[in-house]
N, CA, C and O atoms as a Maestro MAE file, in Angstrom:
{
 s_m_m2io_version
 :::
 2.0.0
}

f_m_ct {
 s_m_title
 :::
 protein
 m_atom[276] {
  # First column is atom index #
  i_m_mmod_type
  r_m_x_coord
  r_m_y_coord
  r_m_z_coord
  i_m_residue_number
  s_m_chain_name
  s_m_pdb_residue_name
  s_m_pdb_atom_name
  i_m_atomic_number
  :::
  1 25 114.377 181.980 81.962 1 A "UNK " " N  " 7
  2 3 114.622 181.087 80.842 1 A "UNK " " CA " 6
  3 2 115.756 180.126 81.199 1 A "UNK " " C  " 6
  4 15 116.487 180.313 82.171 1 A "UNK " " O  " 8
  5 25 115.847 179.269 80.511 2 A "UNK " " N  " 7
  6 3 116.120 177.908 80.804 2 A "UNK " " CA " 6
  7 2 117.151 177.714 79.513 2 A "UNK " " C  " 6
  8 15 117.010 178.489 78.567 2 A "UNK " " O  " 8
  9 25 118.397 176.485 79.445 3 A "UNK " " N  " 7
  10 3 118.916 176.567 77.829 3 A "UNK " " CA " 6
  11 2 118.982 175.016 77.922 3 A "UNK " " C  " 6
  12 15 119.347 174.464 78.960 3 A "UNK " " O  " 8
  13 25 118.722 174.526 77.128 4 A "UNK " " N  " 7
  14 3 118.214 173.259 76.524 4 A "UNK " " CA " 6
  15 2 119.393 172.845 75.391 4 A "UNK " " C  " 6
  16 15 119.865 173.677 74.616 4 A "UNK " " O  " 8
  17 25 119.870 171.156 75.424 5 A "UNK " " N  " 7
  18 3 119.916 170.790 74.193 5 A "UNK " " CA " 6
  19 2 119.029 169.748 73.389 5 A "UNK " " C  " 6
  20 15 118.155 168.925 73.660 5 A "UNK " " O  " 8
  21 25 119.772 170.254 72.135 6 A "UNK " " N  " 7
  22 3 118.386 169.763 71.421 6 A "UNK " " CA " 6
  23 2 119.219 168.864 70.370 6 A "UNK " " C  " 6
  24 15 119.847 169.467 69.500 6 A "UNK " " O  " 8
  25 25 119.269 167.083 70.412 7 A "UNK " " N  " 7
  26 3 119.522 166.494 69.284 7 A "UNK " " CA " 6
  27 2 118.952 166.283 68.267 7 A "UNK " " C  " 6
  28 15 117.901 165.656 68.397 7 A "UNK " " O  " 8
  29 25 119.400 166.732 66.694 8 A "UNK " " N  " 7
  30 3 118.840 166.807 65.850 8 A "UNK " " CA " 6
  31 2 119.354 166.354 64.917 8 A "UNK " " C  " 6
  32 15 120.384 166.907 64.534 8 A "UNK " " O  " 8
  33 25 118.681 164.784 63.938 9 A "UNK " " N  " 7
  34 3 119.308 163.902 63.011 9 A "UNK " " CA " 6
  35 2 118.681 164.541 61.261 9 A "UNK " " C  " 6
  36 15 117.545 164.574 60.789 9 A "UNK " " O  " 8
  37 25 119.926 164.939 60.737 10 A "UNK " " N  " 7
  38 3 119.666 165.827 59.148 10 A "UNK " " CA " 6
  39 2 119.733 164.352 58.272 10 A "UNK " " C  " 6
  40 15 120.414 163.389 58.623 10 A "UNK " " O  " 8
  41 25 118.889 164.403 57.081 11 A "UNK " " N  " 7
  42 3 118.607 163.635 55.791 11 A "UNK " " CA " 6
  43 2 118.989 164.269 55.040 11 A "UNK " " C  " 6
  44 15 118.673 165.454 55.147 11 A "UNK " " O  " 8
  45 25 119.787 163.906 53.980 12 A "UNK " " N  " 7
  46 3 119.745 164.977 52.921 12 A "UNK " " CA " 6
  47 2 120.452 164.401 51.787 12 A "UNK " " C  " 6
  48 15 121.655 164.150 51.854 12 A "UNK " " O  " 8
  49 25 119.708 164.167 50.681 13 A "UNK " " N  " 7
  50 3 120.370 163.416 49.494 13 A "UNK " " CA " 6
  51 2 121.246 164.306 48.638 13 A "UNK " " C  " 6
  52 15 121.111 165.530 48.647 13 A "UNK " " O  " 8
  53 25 121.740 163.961 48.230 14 A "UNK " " N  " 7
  54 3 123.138 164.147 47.933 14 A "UNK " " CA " 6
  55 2 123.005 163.444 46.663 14 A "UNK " " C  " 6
  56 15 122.385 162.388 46.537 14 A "UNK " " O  " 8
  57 25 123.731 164.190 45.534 15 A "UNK " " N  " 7
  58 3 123.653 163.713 43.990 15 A "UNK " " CA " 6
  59 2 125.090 163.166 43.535 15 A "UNK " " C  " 6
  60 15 126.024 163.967 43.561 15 A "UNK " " O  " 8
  61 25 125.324 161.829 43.114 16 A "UNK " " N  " 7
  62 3 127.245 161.207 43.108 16 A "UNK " " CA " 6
  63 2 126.591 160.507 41.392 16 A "UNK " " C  " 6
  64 15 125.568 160.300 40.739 16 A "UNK " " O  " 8
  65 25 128.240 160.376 41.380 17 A "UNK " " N  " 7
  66 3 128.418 159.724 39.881 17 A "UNK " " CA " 6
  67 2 127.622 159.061 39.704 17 A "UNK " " C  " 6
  68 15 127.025 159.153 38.631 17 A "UNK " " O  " 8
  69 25 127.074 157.680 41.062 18 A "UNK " " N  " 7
  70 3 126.239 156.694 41.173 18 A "UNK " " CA " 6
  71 2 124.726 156.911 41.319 18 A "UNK " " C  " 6
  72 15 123.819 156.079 41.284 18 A "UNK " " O  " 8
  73 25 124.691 158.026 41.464 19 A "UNK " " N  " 7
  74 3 123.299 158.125 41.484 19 A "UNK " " CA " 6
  75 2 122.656 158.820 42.408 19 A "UNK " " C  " 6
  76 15 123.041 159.985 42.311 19 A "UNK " " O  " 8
  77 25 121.763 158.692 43.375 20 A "UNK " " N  " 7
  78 3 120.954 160.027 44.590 20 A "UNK " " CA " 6
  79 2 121.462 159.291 45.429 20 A "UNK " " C  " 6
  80 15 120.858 158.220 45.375 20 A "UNK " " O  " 8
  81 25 122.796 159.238 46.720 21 A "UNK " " N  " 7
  82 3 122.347 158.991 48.309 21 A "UNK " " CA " 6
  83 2 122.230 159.340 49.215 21 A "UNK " " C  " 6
  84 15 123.018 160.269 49.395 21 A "UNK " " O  " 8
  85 25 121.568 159.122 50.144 22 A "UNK " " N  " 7
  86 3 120.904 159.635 51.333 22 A "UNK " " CA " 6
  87 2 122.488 159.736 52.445 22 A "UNK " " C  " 6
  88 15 123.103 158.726 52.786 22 A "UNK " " O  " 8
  89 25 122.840 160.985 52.799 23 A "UNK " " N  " 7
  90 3 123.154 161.403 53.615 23 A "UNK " " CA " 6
  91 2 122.667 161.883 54.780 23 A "UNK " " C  " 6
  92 15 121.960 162.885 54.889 23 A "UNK " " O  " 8
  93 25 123.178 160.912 55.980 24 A "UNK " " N  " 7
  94 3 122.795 161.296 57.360 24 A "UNK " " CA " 6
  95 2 123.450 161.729 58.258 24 A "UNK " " C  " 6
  96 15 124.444 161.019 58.411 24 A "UNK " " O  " 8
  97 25 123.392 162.899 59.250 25 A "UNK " " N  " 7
  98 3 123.882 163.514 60.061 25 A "UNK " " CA " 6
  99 2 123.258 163.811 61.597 25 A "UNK " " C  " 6
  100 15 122.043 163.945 61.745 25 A "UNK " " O  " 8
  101 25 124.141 163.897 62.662 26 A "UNK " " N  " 7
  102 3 123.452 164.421 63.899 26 A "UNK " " CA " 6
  103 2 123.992 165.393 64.516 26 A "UNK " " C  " 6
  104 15 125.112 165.299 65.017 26 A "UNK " " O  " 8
  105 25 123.085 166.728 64.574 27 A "UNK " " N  " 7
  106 3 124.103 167.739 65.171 27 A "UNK " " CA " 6
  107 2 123.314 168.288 66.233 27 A "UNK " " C  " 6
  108 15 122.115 168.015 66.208 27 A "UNK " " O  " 8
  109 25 123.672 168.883 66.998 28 A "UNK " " N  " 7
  110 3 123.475 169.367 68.531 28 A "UNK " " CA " 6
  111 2 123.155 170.641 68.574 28 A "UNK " " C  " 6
  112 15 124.154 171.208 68.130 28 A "UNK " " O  " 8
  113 25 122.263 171.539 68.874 29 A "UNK " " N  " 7
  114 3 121.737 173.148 69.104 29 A "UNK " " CA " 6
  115 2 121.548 173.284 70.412 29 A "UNK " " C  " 6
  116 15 120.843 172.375 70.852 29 A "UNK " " O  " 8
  117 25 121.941 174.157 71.316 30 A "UNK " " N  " 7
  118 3 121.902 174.910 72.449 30 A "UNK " " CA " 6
  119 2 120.557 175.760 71.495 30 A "UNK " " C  " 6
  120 15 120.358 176.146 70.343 30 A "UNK " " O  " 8
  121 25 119.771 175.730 72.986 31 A "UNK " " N  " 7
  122 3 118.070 176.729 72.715 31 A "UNK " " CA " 6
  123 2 118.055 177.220 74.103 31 A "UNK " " C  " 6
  124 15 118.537 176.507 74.984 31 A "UNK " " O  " 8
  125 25 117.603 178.249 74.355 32 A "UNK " " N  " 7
  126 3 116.909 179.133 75.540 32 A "UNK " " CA " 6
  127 2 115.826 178.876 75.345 32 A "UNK " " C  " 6
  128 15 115.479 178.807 74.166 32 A "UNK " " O  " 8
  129 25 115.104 178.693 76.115 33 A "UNK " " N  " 7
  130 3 112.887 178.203 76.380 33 A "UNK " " CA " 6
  131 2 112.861 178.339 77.571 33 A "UNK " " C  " 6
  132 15 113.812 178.588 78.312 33 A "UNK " " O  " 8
  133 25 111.445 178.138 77.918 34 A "UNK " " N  " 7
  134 3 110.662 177.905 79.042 34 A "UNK " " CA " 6
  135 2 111.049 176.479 79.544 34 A "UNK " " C  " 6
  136 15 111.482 176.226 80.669 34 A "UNK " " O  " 8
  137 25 110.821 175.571 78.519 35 A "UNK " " N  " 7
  138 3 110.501 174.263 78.651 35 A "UNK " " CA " 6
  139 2 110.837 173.384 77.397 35 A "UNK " " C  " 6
  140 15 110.707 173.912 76.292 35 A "UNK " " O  " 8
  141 25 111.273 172.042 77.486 36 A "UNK " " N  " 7
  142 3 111.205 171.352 76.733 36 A "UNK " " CA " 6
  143 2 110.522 171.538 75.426 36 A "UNK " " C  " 6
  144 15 111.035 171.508 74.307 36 A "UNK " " O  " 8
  145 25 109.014 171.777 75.821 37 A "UNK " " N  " 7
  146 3 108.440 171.259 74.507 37 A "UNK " " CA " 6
  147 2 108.631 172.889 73.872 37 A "UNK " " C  " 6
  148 15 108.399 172.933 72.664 37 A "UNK " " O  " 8
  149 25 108.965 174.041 74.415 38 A "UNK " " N  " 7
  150 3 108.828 175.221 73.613 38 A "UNK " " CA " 6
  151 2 110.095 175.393 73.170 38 A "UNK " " C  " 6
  152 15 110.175 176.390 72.452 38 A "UNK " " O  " 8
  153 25 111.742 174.462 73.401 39 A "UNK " " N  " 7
  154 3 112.605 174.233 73.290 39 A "UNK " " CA " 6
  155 2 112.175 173.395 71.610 39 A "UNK " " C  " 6
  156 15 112.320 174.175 70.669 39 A "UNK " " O  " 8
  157 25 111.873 172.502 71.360 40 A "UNK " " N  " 7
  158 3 111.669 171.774 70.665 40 A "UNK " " CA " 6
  159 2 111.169 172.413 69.704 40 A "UNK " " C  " 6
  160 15 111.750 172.446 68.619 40 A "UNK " " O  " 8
  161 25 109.900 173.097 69.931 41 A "UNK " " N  " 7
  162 3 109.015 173.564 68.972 41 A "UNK " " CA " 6
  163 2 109.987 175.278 68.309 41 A "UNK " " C  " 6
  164 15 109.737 175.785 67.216 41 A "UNK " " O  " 8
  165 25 110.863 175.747 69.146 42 A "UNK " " N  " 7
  166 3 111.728 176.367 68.511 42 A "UNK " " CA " 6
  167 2 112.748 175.779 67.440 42 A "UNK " " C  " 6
  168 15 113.199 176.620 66.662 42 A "UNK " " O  " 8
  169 25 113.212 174.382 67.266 43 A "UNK " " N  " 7
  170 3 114.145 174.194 66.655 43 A "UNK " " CA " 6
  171 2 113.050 173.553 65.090 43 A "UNK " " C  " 6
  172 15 113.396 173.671 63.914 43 A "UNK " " O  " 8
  173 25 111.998 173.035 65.492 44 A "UNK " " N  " 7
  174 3 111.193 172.940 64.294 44 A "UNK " " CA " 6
  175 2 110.818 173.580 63.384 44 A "UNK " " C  " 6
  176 15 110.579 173.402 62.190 44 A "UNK " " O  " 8
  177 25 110.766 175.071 64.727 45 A "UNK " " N  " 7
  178 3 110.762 176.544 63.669 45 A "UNK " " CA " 6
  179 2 111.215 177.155 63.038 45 A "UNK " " C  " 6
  180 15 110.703 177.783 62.112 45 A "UNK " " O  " 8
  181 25 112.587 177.126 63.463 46 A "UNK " " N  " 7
  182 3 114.264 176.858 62.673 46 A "UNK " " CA " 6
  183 2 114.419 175.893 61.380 46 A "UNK " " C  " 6
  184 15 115.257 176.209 60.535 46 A "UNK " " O  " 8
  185 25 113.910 175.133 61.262 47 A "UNK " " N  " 7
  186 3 114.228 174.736 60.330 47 A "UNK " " CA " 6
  187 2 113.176 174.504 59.011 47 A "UNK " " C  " 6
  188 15 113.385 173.970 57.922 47 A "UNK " " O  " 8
  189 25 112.169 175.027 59.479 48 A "UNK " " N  " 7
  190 3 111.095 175.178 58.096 48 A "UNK " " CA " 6
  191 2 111.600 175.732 57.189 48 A "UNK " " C  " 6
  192 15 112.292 176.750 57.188 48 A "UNK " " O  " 8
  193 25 111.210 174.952 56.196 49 A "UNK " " N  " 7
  194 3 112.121 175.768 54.657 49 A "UNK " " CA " 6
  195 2 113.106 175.343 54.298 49 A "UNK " " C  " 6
  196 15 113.718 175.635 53.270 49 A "UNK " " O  " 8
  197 25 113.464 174.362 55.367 50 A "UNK " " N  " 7
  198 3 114.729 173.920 54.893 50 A "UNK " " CA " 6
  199 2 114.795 172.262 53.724 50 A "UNK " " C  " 6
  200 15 114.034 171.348 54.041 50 A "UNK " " O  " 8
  201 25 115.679 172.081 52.539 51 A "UNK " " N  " 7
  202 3 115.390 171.520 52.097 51 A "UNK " " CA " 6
  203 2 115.679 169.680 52.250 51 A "UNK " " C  " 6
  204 15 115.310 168.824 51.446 51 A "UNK " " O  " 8
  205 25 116.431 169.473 53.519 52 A "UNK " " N  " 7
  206 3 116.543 168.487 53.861 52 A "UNK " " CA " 6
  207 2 115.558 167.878 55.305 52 A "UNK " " C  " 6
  208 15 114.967 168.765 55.921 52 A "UNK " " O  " 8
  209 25 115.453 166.969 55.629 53 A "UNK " " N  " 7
  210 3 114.808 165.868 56.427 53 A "UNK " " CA " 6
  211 2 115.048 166.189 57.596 53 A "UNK " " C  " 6
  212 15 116.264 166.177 57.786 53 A "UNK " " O  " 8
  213 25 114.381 166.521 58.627 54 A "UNK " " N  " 7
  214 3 114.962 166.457 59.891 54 A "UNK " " CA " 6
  215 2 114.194 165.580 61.031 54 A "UNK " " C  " 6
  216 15 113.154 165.016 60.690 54 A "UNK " " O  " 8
  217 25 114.610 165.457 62.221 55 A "UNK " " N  " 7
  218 3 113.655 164.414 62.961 55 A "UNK " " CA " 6
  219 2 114.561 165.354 64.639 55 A "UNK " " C  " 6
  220 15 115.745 165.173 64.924 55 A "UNK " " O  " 8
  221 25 113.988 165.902 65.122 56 A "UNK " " N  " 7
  222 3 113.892 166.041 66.649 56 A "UNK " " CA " 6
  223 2 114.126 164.608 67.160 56 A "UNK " " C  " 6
  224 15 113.165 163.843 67.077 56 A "UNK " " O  " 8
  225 25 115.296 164.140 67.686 57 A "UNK " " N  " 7
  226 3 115.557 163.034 68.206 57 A "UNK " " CA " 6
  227 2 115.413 163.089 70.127 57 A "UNK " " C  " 6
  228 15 114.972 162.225 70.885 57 A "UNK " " O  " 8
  229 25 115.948 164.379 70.416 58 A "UNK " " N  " 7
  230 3 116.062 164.431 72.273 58 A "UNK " " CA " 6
  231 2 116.105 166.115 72.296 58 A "UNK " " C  " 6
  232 15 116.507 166.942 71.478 58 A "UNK " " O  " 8
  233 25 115.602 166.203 73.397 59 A "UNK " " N  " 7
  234 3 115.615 167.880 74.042 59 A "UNK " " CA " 6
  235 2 116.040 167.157 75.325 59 A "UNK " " C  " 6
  236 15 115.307 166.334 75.872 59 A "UNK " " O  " 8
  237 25 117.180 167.475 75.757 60 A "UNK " " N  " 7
  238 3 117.908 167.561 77.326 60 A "UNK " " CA " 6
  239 2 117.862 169.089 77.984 60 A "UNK " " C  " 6
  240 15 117.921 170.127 77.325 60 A "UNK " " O  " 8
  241 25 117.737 168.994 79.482 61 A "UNK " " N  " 7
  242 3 118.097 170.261 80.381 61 A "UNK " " CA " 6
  243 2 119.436 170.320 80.037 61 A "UNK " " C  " 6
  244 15 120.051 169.258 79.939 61 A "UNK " " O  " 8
  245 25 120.060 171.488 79.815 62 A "UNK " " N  " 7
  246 3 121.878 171.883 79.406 62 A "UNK " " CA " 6
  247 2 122.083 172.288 81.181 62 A "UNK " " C  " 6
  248 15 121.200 172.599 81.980 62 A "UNK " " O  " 8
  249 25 123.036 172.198 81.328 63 A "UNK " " N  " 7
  250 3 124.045 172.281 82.689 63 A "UNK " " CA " 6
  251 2 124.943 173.753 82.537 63 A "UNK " " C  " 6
  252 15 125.866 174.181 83.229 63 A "UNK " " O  " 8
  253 25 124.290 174.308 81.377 64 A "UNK " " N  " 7
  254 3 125.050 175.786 80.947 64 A "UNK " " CA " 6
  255 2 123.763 176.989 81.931 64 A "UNK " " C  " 6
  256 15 122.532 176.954 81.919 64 A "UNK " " O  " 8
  257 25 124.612 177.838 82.603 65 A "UNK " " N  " 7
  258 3 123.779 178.786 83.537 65 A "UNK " " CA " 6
  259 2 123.644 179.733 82.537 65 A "UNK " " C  " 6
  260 15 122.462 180.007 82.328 65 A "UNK " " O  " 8
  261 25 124.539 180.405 81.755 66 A "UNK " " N  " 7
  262 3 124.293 181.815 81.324 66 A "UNK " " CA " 6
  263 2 125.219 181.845 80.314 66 A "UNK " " C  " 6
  264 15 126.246 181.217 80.568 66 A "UNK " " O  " 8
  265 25 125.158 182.494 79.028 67 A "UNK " " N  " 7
  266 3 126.054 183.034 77.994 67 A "UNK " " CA " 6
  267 2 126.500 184.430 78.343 67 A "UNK " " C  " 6
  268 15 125.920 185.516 78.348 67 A "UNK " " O  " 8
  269 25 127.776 184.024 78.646 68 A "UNK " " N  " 7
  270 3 128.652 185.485 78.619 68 A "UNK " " CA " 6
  271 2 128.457 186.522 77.346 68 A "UNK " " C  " 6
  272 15 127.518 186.334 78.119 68 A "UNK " " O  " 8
  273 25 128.391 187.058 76.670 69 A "UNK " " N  " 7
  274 3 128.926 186.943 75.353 69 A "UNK " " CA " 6
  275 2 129.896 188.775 75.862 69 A "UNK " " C  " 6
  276 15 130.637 189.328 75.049 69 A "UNK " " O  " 8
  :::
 }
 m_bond[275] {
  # First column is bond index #
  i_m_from
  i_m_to
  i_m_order
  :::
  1 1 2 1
  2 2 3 1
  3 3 4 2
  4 3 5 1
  5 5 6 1
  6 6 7 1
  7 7 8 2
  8 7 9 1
  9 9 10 1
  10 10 11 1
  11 11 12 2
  12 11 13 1
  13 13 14 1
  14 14 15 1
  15 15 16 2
  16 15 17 1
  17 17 18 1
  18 18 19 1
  19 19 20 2
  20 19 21 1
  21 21 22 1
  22 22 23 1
  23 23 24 2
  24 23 25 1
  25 25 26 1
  26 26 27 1
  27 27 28 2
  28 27 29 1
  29 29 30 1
  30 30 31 1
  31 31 32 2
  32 31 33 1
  33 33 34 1
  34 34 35 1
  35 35 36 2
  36 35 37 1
  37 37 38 1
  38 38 39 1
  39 39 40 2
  40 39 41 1
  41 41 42 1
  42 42 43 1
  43 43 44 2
  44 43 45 1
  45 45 46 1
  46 46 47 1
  47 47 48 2
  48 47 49 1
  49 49 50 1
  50 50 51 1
  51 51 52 2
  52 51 53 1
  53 53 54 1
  54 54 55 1
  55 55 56 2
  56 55 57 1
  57 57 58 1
  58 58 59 1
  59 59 60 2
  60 59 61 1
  61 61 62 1
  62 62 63 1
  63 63 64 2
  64 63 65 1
  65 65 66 1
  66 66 67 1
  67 67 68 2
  68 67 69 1
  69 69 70 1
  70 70 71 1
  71 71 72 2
  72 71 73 1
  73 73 74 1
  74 74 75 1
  75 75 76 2
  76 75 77 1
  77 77 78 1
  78 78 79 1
  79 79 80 2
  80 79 81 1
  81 81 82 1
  82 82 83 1
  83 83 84 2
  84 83 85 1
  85 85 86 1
  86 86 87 1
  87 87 88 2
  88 87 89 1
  89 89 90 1
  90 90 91 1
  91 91 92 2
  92 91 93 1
  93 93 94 1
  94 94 95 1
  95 95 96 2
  96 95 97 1
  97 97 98 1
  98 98 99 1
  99 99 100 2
  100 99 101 1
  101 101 102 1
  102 102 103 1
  103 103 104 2
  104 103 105 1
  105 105 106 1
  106 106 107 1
  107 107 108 2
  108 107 109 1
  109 109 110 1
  110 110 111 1
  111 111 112 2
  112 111 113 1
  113 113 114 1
  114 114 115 1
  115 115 116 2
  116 115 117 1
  117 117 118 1
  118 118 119 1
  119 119 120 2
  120 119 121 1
  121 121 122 1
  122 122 123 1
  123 123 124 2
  124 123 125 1
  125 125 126 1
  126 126 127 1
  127 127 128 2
  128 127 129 1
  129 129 130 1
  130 130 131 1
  131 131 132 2
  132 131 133 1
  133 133 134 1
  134 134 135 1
  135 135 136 2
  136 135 137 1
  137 137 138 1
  138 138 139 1
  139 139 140 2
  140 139 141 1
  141 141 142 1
  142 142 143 1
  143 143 144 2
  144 143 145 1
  145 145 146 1
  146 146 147 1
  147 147 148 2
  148 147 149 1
  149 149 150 1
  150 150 151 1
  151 151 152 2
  152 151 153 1
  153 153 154 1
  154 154 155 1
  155 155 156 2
  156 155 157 1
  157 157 158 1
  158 158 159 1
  159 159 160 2
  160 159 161 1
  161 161 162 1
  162 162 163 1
  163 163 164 2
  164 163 165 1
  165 165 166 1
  166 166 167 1
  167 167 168 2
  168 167 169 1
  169 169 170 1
  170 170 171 1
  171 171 172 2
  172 171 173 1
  173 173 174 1
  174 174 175 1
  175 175 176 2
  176 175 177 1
  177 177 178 1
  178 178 179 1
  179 179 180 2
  180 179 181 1
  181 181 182 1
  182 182 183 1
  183 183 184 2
  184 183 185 1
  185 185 186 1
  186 186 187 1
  187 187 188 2
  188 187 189 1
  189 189 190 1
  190 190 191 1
  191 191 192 2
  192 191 193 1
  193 193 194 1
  194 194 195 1
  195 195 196 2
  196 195 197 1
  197 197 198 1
  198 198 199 1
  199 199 200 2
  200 199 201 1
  201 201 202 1
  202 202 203 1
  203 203 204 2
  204 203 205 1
  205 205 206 1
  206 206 207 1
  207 207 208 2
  208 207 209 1
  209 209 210 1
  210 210 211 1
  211 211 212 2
  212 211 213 1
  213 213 214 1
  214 214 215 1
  215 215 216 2
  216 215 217 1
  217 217 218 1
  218 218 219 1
  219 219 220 2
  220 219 221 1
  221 221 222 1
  222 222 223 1
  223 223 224 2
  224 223 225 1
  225 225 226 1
  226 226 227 1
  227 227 228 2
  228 227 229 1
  229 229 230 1
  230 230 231 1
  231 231 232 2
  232 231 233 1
  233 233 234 1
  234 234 235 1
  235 235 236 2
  236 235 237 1
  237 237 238 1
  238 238 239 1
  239 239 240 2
  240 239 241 1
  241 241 242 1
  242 242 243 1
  243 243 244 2
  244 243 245 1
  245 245 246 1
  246 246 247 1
  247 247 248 2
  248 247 249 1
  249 249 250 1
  250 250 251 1
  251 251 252 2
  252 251 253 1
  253 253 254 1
  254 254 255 1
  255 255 256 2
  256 255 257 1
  257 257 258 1
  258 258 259 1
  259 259 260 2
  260 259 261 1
  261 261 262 1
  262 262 263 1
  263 263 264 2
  264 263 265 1
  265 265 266 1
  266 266 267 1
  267 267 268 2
  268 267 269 1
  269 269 270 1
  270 270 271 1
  271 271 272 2
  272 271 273 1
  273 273 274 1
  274 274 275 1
  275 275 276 2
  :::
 }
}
């Protein structure tokens, strides 16, 4: 296995004095896969159910060998 990052841009409206606005965000997930696309298709899987917007923007090879933990 392989560890991948994966850029991922969040939607998510947000309720203000003024009314509904769209809040946007981009945050970054480290994934273990085979490959790209099973990298990807893990973080899609991750986030079903969830109630905001998301869009898979990039899956990069990570330069990380191994998690100590």
């Amino acid at each position: 296995m392989s560890y991948y990052t994966a850029k991922v841009q969040l939607t998510q409206l947000i309720d203000t004095s003024k009314g509904t606005k769209e809040k946007s965000a981009t945050e970054i997930y480290l994934v273990e896969a085979l490959s790209v696309t099973e990298a990807e298709a893990k973080v899609i899987n991750d986030f079903k159910g969830e109630s905001m917007d998301f869009e898979v923007k990039a899956v990069n090879s990570s330069r990380i060998i191994k998690i100590i933990e």
